[in-house]
C-alpha positions as CSV (number, residue, x, y, z in Angstrom):
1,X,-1.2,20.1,4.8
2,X,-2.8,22.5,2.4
3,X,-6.9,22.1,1.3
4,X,-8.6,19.0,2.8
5,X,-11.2,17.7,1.0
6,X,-14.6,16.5,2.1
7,X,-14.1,13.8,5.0
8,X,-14.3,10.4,4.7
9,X,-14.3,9.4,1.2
10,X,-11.7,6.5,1.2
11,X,-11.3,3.4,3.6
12,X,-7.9,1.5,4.5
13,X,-8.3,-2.0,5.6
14,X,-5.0,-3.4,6.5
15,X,-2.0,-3.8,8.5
16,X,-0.4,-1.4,10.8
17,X,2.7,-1.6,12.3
18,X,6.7,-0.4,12.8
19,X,9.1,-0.6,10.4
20,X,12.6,-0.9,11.5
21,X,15.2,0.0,9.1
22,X,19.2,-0.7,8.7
23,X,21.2,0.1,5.6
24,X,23.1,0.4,3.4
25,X,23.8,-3.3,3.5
26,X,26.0,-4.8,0.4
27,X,25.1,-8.7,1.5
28,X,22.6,-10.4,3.9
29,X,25.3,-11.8,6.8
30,X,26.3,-16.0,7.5
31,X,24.9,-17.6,9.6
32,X,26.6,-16.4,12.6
33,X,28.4,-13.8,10.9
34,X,27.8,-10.2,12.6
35,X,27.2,-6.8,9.6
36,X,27.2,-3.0,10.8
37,X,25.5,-0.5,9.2
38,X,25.9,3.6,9.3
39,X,21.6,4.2,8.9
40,X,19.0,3.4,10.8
41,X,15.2,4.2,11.4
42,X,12.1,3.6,13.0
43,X,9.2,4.0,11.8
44,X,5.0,3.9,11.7
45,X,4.8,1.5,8.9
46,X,2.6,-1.4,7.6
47,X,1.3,-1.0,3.9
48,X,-2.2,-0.1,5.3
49,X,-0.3,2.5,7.0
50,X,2.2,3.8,4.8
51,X,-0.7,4.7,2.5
52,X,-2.9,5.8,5.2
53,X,-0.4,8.8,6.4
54,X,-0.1,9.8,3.1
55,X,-3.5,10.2,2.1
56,X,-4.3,12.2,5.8
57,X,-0.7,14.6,4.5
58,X,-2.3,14.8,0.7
59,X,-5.6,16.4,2.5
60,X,-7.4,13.4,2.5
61,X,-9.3,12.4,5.5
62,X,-9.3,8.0,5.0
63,X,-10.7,5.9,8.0
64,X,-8.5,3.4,9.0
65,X,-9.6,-0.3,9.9
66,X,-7.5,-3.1,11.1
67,X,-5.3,-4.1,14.3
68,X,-3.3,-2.3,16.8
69,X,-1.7,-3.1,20.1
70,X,-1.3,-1.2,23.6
71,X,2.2,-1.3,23.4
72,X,5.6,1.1,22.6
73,X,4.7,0.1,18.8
74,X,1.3,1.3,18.4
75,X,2.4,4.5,20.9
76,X,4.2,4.9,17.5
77,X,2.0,4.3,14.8
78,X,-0.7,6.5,17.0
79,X,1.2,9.1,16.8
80,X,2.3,9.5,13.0
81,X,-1.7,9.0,12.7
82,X,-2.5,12.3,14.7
83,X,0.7,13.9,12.5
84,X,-1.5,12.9,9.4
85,X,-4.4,14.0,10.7
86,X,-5.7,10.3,10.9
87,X,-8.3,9.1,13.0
88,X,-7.4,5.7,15.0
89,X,-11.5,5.4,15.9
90,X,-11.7,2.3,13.7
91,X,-8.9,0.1,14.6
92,X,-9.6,-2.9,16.7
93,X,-6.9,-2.5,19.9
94,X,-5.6,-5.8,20.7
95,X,-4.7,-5.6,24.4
96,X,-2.8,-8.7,24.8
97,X,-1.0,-9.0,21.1
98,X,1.7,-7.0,20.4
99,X,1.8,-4.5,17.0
100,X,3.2,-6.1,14.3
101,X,6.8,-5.5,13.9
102,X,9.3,-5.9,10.7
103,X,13.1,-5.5,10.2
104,X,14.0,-4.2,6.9
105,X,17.3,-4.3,5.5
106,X,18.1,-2.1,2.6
107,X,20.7,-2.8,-0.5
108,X,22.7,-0.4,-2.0
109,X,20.4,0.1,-4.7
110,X,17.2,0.7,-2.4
111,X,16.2,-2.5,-3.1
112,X,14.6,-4.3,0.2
113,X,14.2,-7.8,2.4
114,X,12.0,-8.0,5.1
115,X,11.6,-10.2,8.2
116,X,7.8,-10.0,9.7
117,X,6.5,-10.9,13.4
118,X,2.9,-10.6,12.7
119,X,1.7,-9.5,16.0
120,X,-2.0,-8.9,16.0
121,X,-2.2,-8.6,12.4
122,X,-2.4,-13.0,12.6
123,X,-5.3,-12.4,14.7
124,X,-7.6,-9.8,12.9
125,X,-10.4,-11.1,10.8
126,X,-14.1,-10.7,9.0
127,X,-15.2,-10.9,13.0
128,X,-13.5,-7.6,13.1
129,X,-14.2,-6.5,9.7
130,X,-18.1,-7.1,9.9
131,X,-19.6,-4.3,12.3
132,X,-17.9,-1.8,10.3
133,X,-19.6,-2.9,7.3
134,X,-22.1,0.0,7.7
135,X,-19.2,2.7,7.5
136,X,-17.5,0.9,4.5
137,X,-20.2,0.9,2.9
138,X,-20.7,4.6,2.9
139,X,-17.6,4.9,1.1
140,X,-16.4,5.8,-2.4
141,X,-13.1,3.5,-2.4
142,X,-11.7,1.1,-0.1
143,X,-8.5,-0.5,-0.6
144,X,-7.2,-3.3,1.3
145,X,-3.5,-3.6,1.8
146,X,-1.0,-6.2,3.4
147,X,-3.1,-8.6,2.1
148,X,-0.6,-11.8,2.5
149,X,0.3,-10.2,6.0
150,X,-3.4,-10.3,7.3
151,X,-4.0,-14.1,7.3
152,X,-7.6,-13.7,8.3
153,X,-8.9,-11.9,5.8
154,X,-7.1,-14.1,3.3
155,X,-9.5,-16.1,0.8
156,X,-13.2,-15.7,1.0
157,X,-13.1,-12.9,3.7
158,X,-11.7,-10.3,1.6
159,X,-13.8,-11.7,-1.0
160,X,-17.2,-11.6,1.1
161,X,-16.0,-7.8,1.5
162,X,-15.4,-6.5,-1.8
163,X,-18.4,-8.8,-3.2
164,X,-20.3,-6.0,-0.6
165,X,-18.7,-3.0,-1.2
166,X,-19.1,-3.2,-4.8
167,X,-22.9,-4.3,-4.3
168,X,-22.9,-0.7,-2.3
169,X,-21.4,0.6,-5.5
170,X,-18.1,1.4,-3.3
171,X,-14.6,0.7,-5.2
172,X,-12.1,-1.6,-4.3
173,X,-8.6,-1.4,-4.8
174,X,-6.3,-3.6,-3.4
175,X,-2.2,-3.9,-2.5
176,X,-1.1,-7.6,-2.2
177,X,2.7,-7.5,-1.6
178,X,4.5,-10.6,-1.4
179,X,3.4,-14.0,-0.2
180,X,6.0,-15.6,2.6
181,X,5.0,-19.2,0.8
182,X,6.3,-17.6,-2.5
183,X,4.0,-17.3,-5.8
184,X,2.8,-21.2,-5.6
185,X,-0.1,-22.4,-7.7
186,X,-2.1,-22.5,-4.3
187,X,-1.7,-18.5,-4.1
188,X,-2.0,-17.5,-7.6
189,X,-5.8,-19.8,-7.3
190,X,-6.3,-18.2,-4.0
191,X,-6.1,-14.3,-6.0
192,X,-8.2,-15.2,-8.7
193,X,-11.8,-15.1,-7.0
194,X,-10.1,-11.6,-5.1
195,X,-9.1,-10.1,-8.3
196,X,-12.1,-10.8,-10.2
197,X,-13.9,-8.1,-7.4
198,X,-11.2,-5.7,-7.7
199,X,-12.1,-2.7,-9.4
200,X,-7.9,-0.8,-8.9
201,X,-4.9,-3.6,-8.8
202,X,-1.4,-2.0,-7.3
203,X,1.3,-4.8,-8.2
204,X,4.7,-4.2,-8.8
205,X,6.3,-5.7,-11.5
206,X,7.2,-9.0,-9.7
207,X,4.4,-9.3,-8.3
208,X,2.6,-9.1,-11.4
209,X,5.1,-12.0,-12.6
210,X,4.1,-13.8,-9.7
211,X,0.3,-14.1,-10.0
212,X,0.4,-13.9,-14.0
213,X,3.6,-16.1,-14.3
214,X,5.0,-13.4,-17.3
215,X,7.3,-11.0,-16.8
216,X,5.5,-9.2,-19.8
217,X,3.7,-6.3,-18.5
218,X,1.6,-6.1,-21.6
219,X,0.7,-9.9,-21.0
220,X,0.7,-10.0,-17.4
221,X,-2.4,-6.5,-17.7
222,X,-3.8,-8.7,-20.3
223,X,-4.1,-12.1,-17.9
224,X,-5.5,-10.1,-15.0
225,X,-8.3,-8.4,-17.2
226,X,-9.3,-11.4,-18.0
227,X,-9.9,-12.6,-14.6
228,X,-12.4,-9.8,-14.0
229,X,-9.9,-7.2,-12.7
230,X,-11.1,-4.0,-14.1
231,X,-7.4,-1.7,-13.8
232,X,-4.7,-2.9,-13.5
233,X,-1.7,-0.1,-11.5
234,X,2.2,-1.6,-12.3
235,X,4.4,-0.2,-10.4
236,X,7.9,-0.3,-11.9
237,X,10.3,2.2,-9.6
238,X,12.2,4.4,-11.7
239,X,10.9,3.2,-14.8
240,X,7.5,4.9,-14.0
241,X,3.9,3.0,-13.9
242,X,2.1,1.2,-16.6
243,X,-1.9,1.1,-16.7
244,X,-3.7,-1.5,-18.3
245,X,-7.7,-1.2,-18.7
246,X,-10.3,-2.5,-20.7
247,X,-10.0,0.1,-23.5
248,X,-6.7,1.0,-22.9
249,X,-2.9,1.4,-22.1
250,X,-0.5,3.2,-21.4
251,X,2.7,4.3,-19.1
252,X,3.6,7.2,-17.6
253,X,7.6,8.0,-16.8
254,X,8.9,8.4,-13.2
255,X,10.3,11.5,-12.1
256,X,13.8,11.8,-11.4
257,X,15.1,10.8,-7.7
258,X,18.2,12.4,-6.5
259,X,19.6,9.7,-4.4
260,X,18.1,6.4,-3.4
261,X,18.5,6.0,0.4
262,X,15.5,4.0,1.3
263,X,12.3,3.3,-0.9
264,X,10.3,1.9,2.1
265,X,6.7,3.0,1.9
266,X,7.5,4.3,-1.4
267,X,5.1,2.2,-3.1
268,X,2.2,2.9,-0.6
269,X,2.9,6.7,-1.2
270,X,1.9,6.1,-4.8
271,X,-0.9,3.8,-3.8
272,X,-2.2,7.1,-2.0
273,X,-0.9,9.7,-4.9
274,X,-3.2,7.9,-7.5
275,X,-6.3,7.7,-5.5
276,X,-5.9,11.2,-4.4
277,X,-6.2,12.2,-8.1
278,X,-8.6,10.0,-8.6
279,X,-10.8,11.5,-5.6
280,X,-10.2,15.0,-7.4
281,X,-11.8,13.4,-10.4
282,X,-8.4,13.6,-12.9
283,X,-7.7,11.6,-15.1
284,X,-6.4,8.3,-14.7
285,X,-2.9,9.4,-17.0
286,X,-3.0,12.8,-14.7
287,X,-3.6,10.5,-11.5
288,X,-0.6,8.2,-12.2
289,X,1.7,11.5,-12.7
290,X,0.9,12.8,-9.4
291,X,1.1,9.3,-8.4
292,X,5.1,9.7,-9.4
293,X,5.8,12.5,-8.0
294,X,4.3,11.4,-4.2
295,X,6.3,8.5,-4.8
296,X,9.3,10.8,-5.7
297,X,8.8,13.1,-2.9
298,X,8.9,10.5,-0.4
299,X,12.1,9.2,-1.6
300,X,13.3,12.6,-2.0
301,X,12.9,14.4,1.0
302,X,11.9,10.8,3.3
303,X,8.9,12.5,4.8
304,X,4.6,12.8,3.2
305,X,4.0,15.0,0.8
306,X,1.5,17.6,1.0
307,X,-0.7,18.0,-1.7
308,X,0.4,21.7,-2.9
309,X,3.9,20.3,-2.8
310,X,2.9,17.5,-5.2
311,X,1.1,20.4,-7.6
312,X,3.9,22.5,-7.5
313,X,6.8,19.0,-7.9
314,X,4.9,18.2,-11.3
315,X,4.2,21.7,-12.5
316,X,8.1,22.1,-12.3
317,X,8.9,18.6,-13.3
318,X,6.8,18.2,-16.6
């Protein structure tokens, strides 16, 4: 995995959980109606997850916080941890909940629909969250991901902790996804007070649309400063990533991806690209560059990253 640095600088507070994959599928089937597909995979997943293994592959050591089950599912997700060189110390073990559990189907283009069972992820809260508050707190980021697939640290919880963590001076960064109810009025209010104690936002362009209602990314960075966020992290695939802070803007191109089989995770992988650089104190236009090329790695080769194969993919890409 190449040089690790100093243990234990970065918290992920999220879901964890298996990802089950088919493609390539041209159209979702009837009602009734029966599809086959030639690819399939299954994998240690969750948001929380995906970013989690690649941080432990970039030589980061992140602790790990949310729920797991005793079950074939978490066997799995254990195990990609120990590959990472993750520690599972931190996750609360649901005995009698089974590990969350989604079916992804992939399009053509890589583009992705999802169908969730929660699991234990509906069942983990700030009961959970609060005796680790010590350990958070001792951190230099935390980022919370999955946040609409973690209903109990929805609203004030996940409010309550950041409000903490940046009282500790700690950083918060936060991953959303998608909301099952769809970008209603009641969500978008329900962000505000989060985003307002975020100090790194990682939405991809529609959900940027969704909480900012603009499909302007100039606009939509603009909204979201105004609510408090600090930087704001878009996401836009093989258009690259746009950064929006208080001083300033600016994009930075994706690297070119050979062939699009499956882009699950992919956004996680950059999640964990840009706070690696960020952790090695670059810049945030160098960070969002190494960002790009984790995220085209992954799709690349479909496996982490390690960080010398990241240094050597943008000294040979740029």
């Amino acid at each position: 995995m190449g040089e690790r640095m100093r243990k234990h600088r970065v918290g992920i507070v999220g879901n964890f959980g298996v990802d089950l994959v088919f493609g390539k599928l041209p159209k979702l089937p009837d009602w009734g109606e029966e599809k086959v597909v030639r690819d399939r995979a299954e994998k240690a997943a969750g948001s929380a997850g995906y970013t989690a293994y690649t941080l432990g592959y970039l030589g980061i050591d992140p602790l790990v916080f949310g729920p797991l089950g005793n079950d074939y599912e978490a066997r799995i997700v254990s195990t990609e941890l120990q590959h990472a060189g993750v520690s599972r110390k931190n996750l609360t073990i649901f005995e009698d909940q089974p590990t969350g559990l989604s079916v992804t189907f992939v399009r053509g283009d890589g583009q992705r629909c999802f169908v969730t069972h929660l699991g234990n992820q509906a069942f983990y809260g700030w009961n959970h969250v609060d005796p680790k508050l010590s350990i958070l707190k001792g951190l230099d980021l935390v980022q919370l991901s999955g946040y609409f697939l973690m209903p109990g640290l929805r609203g004030d919880a996940s409010c309550k902790l950041f409000e903490i963590l940046q009282g500790a001076g700690v950083q918060t960064a936060l991953d959303v996804g998608g909301p099952s109810e769809g970008w209603t009025r009641t969500v978008r209010s329900e962000l505000r007070d989060l985003l307002a104690v975020t100090d790194w936002f990682f939405p991809n362009e529609d959900e940027l649309a969704g909480m900012t209602g603009t499909t302007n990314i100039v606009a939509g960075g603009q909204k979201l400063l105004e609510l408090g966020t600090k930087n704001i992290v878009v996401k836009m695939g093989a258009k690259g990533a746009c950064y929006t802070g208080p001083k300033k803007r600016f994009t930075c191109s994706a690297f070119k991806v050979e062939s699009v089989q499956d882009t699950v995770g992919a956004g996680d992988a950059f999640n964990a690209g840009f706070i690696a650089g960020l952790l090695r104190d670059f810049t945030i236009q160098k960070s969002l560059a190494y960002a790009n090329a984790t995220a085209a790695i992954y799709i690349n080769d479909k496996s982490y990253p390690s960080w010398a194969a990241v240094r050597a993919f943008v000294a040979n890409n740029i």
